[in-house]
N, CA, C and O atoms as a CHARMM CRD file, in Angstrom:
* protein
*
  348
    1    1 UNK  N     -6.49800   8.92100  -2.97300 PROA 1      0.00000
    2    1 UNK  CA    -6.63700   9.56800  -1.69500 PROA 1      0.00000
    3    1 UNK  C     -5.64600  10.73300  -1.62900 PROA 1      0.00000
    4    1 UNK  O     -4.47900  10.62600  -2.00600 PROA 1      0.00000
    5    2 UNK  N     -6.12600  11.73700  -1.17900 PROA 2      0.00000
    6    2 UNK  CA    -5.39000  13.34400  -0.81500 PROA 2      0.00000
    7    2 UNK  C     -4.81800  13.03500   0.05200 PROA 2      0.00000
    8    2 UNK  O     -5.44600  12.09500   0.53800 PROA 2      0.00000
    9    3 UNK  N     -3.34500  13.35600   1.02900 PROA 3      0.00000
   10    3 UNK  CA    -3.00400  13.87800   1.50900 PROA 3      0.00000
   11    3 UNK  C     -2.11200  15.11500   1.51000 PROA 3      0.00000
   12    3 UNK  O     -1.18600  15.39300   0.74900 PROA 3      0.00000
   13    4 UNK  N     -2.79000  16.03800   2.91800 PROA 4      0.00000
   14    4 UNK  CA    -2.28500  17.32200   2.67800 PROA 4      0.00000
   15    4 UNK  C     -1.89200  17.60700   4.26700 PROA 4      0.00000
   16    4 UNK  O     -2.58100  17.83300   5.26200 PROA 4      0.00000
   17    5 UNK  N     -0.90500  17.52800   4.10900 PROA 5      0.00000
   18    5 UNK  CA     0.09100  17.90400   5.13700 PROA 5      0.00000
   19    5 UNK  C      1.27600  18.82000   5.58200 PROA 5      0.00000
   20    5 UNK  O      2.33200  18.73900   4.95500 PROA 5      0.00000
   21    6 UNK  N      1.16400  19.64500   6.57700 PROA 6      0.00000
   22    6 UNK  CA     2.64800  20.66200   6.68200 PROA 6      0.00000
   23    6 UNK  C      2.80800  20.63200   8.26800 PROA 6      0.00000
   24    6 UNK  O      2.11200  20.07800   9.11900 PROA 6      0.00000
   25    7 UNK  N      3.77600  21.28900   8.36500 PROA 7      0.00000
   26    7 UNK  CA     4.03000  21.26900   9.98600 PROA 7      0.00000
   27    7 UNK  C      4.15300  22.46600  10.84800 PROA 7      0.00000
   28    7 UNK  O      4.75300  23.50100  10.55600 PROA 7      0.00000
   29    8 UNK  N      3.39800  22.15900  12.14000 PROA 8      0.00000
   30    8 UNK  CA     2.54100  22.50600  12.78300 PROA 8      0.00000
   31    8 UNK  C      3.01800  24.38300  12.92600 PROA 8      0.00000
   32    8 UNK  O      2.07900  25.17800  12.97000 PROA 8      0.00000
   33    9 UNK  N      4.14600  24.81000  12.97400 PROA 9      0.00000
   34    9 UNK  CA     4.59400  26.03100  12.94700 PROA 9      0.00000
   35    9 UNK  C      4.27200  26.86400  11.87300 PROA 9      0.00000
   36    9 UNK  O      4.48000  28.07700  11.85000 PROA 9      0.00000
   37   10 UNK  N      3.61400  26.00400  10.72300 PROA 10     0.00000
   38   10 UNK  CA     3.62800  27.35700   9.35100 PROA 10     0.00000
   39   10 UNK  C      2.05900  27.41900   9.09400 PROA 10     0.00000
   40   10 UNK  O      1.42600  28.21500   8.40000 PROA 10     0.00000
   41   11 UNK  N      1.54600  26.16700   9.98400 PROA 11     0.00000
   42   11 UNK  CA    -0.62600  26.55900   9.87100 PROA 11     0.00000
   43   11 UNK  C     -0.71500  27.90000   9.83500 PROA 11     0.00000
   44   11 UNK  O     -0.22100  28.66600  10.66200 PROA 11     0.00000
   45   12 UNK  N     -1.37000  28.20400   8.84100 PROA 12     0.00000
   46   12 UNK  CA    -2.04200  29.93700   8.95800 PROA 12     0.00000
   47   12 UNK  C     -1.05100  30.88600   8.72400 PROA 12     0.00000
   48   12 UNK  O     -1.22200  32.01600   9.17900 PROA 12     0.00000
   49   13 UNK  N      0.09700  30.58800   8.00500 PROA 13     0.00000
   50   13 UNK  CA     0.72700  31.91100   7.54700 PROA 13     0.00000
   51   13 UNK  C      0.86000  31.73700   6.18800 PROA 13     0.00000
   52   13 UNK  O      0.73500  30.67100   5.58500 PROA 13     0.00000
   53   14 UNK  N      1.12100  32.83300   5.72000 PROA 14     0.00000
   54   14 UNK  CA     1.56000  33.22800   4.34400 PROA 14     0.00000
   55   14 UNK  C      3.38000  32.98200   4.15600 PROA 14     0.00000
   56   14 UNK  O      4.34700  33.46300   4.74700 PROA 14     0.00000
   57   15 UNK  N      3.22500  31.96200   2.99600 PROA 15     0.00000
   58   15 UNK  CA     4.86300  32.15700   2.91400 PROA 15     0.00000
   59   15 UNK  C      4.94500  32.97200   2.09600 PROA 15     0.00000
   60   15 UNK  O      3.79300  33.35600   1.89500 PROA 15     0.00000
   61   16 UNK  N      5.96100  33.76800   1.15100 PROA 16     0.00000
   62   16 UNK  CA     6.05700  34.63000   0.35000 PROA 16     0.00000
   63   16 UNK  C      7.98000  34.86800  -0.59400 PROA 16     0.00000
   64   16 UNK  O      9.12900  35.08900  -0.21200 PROA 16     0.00000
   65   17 UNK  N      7.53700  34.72800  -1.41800 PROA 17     0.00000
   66   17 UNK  CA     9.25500  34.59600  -1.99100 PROA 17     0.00000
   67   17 UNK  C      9.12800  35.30200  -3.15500 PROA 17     0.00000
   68   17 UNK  O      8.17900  34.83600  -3.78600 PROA 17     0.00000
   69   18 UNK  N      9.70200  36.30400  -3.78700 PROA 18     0.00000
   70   18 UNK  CA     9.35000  36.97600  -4.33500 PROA 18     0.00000
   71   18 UNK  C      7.82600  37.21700  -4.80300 PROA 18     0.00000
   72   18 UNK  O      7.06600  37.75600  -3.99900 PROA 18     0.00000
   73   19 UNK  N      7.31800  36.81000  -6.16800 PROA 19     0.00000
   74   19 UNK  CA     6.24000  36.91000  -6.54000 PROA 19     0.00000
   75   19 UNK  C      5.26400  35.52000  -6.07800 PROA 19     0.00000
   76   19 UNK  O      4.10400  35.23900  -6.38100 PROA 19     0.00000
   77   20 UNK  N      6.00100  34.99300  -5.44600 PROA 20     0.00000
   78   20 UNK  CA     5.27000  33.52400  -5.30100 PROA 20     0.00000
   79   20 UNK  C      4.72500  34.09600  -3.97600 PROA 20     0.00000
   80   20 UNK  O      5.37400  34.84700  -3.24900 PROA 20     0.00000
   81   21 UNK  N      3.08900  33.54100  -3.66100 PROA 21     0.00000
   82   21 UNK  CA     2.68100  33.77700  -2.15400 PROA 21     0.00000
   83   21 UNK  C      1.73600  32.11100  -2.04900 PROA 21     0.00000
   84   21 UNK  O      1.07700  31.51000  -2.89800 PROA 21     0.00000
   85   22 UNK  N      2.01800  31.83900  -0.82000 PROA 22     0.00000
   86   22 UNK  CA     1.10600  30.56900  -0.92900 PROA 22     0.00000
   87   22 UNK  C      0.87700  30.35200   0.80400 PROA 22     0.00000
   88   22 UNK  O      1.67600  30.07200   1.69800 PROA 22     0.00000
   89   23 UNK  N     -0.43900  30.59300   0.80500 PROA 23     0.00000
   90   23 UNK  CA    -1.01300  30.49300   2.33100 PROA 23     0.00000
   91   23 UNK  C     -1.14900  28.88500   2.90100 PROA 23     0.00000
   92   23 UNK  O     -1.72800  27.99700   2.27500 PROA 23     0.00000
   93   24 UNK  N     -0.57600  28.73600   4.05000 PROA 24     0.00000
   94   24 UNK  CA    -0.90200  27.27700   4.52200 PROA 24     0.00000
   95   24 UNK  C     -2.03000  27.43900   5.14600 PROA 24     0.00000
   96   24 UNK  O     -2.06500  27.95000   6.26600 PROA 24     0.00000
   97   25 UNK  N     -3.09900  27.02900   4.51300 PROA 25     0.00000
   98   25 UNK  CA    -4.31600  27.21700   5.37700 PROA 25     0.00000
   99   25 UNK  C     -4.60500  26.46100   6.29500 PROA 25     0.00000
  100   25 UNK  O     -3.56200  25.87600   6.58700 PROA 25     0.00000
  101   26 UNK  N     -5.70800  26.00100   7.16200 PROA 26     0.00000
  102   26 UNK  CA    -5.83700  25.39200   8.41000 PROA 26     0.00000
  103   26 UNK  C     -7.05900  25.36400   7.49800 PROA 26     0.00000
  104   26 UNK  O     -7.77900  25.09300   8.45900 PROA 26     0.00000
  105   27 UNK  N     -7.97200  25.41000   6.42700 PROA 27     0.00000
  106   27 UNK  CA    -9.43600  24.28300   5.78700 PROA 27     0.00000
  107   27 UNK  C     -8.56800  23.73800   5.16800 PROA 27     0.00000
  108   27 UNK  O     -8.89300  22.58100   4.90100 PROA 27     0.00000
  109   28 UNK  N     -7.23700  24.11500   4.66400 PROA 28     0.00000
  110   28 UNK  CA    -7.10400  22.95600   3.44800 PROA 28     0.00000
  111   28 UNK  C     -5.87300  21.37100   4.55900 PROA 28     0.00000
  112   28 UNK  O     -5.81600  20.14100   4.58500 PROA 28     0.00000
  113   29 UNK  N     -5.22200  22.47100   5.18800 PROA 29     0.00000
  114   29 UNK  CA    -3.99500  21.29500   5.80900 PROA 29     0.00000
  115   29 UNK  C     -4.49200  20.85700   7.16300 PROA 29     0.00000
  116   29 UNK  O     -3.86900  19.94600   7.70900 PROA 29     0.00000
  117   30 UNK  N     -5.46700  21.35200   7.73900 PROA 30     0.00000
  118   30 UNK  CA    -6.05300  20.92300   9.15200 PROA 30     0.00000
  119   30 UNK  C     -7.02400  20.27300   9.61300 PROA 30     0.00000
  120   30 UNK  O     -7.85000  20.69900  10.42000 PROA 30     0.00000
  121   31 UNK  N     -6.97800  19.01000   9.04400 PROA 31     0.00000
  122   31 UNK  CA    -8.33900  18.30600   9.84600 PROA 31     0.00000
  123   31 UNK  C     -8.11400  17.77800  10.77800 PROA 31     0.00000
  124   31 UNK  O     -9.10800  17.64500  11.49200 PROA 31     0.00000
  125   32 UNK  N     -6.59000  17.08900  11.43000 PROA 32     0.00000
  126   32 UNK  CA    -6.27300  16.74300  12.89300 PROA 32     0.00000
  127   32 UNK  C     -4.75100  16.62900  12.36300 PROA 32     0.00000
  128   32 UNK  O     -4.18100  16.40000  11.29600 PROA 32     0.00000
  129   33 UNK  N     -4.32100  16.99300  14.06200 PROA 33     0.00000
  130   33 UNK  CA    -2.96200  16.13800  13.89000 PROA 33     0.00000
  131   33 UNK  C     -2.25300  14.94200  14.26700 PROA 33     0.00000
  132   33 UNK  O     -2.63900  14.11000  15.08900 PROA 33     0.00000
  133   34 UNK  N     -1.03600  14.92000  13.50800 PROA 34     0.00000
  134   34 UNK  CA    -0.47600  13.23300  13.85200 PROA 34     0.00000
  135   34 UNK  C      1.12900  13.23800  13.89800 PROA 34     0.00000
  136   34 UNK  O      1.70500  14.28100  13.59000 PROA 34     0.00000
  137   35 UNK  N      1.67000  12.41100  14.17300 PROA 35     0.00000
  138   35 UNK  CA     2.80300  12.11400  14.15100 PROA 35     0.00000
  139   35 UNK  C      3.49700  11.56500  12.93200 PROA 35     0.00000
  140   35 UNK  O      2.68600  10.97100  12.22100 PROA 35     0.00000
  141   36 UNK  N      4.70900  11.56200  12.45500 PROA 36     0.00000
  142   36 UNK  CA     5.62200  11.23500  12.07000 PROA 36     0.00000
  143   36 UNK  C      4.97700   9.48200  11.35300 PROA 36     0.00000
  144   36 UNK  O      5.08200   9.01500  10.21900 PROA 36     0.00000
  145   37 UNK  N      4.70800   9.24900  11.87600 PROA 37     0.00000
  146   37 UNK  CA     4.10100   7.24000  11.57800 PROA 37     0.00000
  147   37 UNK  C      2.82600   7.58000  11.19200 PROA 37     0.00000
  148   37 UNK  O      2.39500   6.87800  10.27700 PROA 37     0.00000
  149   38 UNK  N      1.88900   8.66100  11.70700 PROA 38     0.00000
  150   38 UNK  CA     0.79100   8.51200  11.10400 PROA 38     0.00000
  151   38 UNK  C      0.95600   9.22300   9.54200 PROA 38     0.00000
  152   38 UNK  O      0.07100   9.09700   8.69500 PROA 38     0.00000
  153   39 UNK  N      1.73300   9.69100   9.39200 PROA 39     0.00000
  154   39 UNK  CA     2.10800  10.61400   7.96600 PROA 39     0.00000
  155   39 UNK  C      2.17200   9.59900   7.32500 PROA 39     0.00000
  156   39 UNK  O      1.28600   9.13700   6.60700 PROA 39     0.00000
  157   40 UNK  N      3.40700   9.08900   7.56200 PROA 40     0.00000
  158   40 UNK  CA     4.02000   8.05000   6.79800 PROA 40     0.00000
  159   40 UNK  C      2.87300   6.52800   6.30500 PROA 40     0.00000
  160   40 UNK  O      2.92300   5.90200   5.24600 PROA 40     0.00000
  161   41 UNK  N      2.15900   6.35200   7.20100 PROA 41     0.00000
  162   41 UNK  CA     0.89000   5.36400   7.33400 PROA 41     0.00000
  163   41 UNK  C      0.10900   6.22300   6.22800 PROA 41     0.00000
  164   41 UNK  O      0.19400   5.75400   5.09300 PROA 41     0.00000
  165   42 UNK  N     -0.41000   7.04400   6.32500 PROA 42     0.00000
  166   42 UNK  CA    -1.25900   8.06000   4.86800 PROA 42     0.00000
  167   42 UNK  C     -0.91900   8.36300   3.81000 PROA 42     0.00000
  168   42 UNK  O     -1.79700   8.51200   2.96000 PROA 42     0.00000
  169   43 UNK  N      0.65400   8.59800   3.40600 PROA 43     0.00000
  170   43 UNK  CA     1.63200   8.39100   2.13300 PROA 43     0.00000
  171   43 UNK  C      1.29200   7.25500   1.29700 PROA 43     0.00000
  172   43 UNK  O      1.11000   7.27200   0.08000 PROA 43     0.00000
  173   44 UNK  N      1.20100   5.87200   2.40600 PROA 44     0.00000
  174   44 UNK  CA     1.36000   4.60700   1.75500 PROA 44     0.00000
  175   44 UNK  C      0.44700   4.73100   1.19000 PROA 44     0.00000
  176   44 UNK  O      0.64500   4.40300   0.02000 PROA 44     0.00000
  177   45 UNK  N     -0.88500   5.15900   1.42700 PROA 45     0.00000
  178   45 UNK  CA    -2.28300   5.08700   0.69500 PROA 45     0.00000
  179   45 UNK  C     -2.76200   6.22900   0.07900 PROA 45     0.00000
  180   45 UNK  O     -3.87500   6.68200  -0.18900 PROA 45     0.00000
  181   46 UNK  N     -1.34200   6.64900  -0.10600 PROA 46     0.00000
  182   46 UNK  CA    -2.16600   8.40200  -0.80800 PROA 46     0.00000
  183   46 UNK  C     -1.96400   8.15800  -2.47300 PROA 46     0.00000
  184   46 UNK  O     -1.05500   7.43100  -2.87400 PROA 46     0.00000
  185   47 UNK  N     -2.86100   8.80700  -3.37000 PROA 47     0.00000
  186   47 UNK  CA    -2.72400   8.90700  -4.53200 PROA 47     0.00000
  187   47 UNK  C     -1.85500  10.55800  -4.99100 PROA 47     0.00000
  188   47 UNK  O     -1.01000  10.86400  -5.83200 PROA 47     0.00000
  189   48 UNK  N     -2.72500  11.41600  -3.77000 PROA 48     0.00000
  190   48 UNK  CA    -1.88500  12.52700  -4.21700 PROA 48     0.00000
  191   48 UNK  C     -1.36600  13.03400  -2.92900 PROA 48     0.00000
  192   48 UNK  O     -1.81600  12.55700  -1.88700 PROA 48     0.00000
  193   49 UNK  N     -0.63200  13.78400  -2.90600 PROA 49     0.00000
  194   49 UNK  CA     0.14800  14.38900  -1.26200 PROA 49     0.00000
  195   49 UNK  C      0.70100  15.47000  -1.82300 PROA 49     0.00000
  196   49 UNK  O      1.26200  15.46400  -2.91900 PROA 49     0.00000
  197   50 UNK  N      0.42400  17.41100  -0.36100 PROA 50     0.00000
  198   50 UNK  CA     0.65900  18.03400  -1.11500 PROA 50     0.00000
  199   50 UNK  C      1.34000  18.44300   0.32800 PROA 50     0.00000
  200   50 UNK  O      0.53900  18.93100   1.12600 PROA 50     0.00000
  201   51 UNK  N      2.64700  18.32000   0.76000 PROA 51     0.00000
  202   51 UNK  CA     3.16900  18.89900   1.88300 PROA 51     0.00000
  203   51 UNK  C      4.44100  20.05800   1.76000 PROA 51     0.00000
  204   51 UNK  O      5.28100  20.34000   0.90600 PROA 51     0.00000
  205   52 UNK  N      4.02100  20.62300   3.31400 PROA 52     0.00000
  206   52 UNK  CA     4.18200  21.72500   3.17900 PROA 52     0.00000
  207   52 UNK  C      5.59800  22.29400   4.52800 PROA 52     0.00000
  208   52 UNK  O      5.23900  23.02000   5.45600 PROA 52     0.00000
  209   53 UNK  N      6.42900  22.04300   4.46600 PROA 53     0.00000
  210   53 UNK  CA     7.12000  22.59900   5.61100 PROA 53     0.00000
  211   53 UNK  C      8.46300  21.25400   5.81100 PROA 53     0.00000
  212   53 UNK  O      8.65100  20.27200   5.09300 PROA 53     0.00000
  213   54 UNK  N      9.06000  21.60200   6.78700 PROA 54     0.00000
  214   54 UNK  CA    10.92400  20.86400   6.66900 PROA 54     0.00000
  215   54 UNK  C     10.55900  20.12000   7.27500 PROA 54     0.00000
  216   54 UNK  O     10.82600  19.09000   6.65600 PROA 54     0.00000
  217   55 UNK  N      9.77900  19.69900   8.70300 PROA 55     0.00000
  218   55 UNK  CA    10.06700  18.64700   8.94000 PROA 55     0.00000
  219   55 UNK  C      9.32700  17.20800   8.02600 PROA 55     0.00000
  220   55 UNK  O      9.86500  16.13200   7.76700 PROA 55     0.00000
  221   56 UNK  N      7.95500  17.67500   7.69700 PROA 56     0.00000
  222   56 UNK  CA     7.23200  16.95000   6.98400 PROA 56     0.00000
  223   56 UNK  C      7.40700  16.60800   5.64300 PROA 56     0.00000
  224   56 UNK  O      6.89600  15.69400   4.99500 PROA 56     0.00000
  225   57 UNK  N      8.40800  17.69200   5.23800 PROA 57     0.00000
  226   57 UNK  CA     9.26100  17.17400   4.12900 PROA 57     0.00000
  227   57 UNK  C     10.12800  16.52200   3.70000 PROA 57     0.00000
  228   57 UNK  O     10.33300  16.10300   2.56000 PROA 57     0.00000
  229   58 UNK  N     10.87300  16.37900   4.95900 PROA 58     0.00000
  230   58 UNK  CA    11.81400  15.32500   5.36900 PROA 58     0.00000
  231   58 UNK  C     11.54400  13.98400   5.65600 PROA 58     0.00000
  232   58 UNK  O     12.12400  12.91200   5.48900 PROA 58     0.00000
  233   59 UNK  N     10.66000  14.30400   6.06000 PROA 59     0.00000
  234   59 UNK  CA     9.99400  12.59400   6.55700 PROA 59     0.00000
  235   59 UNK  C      9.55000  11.83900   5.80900 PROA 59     0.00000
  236   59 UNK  O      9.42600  10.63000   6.00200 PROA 59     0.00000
  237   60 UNK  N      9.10000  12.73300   4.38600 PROA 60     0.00000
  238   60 UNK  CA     8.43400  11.98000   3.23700 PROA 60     0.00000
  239   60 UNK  C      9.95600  11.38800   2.21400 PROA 60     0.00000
  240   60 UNK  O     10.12300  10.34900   1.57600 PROA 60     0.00000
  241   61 UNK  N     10.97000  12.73400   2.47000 PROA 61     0.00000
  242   61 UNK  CA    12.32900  12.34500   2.16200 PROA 61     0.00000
  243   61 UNK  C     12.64700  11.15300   2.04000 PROA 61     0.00000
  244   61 UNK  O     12.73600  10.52800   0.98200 PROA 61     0.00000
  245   62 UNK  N     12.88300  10.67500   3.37600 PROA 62     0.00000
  246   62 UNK  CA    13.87900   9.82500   4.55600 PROA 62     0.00000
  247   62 UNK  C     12.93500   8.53800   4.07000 PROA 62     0.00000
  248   62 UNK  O     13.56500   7.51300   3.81100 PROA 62     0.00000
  249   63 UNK  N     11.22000   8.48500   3.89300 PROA 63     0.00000
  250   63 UNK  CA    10.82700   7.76000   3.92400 PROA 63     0.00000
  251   63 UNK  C     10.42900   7.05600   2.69300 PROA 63     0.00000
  252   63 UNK  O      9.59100   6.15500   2.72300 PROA 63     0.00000
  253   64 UNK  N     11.21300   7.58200   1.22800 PROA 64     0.00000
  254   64 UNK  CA    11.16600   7.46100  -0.12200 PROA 64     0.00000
  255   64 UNK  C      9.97200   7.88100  -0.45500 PROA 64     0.00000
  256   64 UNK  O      9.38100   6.97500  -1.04200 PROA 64     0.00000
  257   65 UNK  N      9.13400   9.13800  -0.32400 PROA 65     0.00000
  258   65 UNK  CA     8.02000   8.94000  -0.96700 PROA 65     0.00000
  259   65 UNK  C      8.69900  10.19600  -2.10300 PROA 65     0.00000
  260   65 UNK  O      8.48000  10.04200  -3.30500 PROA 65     0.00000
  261   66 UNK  N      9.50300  11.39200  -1.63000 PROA 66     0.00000
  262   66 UNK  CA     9.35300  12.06300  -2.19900 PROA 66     0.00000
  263   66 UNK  C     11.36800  12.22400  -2.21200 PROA 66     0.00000
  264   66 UNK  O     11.96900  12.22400  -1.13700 PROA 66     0.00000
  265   67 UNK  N     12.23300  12.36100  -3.74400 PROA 67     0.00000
  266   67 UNK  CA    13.10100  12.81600  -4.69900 PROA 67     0.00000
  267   67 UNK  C     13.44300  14.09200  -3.70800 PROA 67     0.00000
  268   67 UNK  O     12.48000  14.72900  -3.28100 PROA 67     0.00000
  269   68 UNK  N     14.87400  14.52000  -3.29700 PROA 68     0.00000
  270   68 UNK  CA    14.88700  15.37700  -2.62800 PROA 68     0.00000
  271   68 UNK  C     15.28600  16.46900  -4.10900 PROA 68     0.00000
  272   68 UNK  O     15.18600  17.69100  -3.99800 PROA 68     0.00000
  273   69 UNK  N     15.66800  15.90100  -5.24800 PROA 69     0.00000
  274   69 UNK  CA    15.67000  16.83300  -6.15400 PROA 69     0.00000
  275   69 UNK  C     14.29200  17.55700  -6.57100 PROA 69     0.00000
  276   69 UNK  O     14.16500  18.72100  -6.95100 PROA 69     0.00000
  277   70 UNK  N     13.55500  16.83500  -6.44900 PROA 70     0.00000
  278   70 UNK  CA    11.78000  17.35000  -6.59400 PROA 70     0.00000
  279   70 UNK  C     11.50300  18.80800  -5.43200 PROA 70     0.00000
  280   70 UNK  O     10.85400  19.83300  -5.63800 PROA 70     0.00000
  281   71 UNK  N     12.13900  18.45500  -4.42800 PROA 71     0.00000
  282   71 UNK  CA    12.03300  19.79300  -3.48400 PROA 71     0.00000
  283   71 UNK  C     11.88700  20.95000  -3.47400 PROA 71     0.00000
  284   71 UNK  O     12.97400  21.50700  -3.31600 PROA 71     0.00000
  285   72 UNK  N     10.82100  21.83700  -3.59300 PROA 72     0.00000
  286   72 UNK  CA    10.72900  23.33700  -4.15700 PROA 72     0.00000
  287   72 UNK  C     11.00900  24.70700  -2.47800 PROA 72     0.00000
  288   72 UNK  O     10.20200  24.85900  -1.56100 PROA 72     0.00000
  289   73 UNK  N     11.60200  25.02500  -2.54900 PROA 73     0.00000
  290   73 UNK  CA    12.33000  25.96800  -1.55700 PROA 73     0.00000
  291   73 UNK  C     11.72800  27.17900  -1.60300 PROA 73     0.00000
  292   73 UNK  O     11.84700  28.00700  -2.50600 PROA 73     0.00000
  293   74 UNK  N     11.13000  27.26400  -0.69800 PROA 74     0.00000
  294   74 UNK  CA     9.95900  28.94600  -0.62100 PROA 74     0.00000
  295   74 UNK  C     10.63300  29.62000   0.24200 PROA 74     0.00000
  296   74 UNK  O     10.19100  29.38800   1.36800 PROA 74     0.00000
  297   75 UNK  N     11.40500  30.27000   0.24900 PROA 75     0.00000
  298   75 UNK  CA    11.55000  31.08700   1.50800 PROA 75     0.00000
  299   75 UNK  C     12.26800  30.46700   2.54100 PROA 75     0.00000
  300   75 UNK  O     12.32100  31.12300   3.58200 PROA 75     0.00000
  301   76 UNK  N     13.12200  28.82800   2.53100 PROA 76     0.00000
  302   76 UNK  CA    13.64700  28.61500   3.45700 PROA 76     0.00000
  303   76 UNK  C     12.64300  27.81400   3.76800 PROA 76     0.00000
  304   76 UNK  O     13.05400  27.14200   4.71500 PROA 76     0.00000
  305   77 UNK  N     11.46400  27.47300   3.49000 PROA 77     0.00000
  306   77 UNK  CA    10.09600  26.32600   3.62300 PROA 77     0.00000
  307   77 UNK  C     10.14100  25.44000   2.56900 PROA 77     0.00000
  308   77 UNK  O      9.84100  25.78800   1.42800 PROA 77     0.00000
  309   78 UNK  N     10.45000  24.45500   2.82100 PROA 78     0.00000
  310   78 UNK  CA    10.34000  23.10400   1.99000 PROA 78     0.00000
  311   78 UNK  C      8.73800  23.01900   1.32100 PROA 78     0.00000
  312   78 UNK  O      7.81800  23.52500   1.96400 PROA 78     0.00000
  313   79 UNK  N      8.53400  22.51500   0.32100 PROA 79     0.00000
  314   79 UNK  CA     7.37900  22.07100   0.16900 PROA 79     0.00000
  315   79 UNK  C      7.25500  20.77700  -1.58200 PROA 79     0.00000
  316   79 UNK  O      7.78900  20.92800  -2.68100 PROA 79     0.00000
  317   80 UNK  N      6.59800  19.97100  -1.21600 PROA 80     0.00000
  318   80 UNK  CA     6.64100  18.90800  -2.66100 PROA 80     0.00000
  319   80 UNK  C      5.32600  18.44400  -2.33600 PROA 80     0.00000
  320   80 UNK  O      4.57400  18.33900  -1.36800 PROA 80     0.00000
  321   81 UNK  N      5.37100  18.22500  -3.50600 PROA 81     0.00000
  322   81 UNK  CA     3.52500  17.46400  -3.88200 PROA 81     0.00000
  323   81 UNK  C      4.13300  15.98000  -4.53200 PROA 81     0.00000
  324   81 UNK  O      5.22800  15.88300  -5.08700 PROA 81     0.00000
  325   82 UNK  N      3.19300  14.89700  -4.33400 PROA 82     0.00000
  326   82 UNK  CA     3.25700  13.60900  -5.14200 PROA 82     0.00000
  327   82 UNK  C      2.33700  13.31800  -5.67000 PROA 82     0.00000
  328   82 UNK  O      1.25300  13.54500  -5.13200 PROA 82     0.00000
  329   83 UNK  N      2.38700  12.85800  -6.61300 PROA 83     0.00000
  330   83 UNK  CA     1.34700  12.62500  -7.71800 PROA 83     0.00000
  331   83 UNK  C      2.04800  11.34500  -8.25000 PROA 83     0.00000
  332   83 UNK  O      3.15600  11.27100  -8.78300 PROA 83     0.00000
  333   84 UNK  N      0.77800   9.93100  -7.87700 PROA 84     0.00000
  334   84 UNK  CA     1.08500   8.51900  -7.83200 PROA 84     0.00000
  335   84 UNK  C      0.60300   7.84100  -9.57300 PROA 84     0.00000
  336   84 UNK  O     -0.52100   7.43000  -9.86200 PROA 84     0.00000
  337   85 UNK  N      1.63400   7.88700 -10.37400 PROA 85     0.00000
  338   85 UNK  CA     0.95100   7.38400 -11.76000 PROA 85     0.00000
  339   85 UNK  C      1.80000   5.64200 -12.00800 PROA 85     0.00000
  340   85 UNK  O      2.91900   5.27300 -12.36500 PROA 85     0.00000
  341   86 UNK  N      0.66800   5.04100 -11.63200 PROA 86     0.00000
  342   86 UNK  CA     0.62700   3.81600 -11.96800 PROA 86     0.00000
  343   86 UNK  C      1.13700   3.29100 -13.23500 PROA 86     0.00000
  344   86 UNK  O      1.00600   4.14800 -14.11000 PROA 86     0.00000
  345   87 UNK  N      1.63200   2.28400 -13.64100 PROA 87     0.00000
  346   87 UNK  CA     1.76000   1.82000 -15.47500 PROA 87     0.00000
  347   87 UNK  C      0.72600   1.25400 -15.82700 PROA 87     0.00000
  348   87 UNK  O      0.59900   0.86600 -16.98800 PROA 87     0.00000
């Protein structure tokens, strides 16, 4: 299962850091929103997760899904992907 998540201030912009540009879209990160527990409730069952922004990055933080060394820094925008490999 996908989850793709960022927070609610960076829907629909372009971040940009030097040569890197990466649009938070609203088809790919917007099918509804949720809270903090509902994130965390969709993590548990996600195979992959691709989030996008500080607070939602934090939460995956705080909530062990995601290595704060894994953390990629755009511009002052948090963003990490998880990718769940079983043994």
């Amino acid at each position: 299962m996908l989850v793709a998540a960022c927070d609610k201030d960076i829907l629909g912009k372009t971040i940009r850091h030097g040569e890197l540009e990466l649009e938070v879209k609203k088809t790919f990160y917007h099918e509804e929103e949720c809270g903090v527990e509902e994130l965390i409730a969709a993590l548990k069952e996600a195979t992959v997760a691709n989030l996008m922004g500080n607070r939602v990055v934090d939460a995956a933080i705080e909530h062990g899904f995601v290595d704060e060394d894994n953390v990629r820094d755009i511009n002052g925008i948090k963003h990490a992907q998880i990718v769940l490999v079983e043994p």
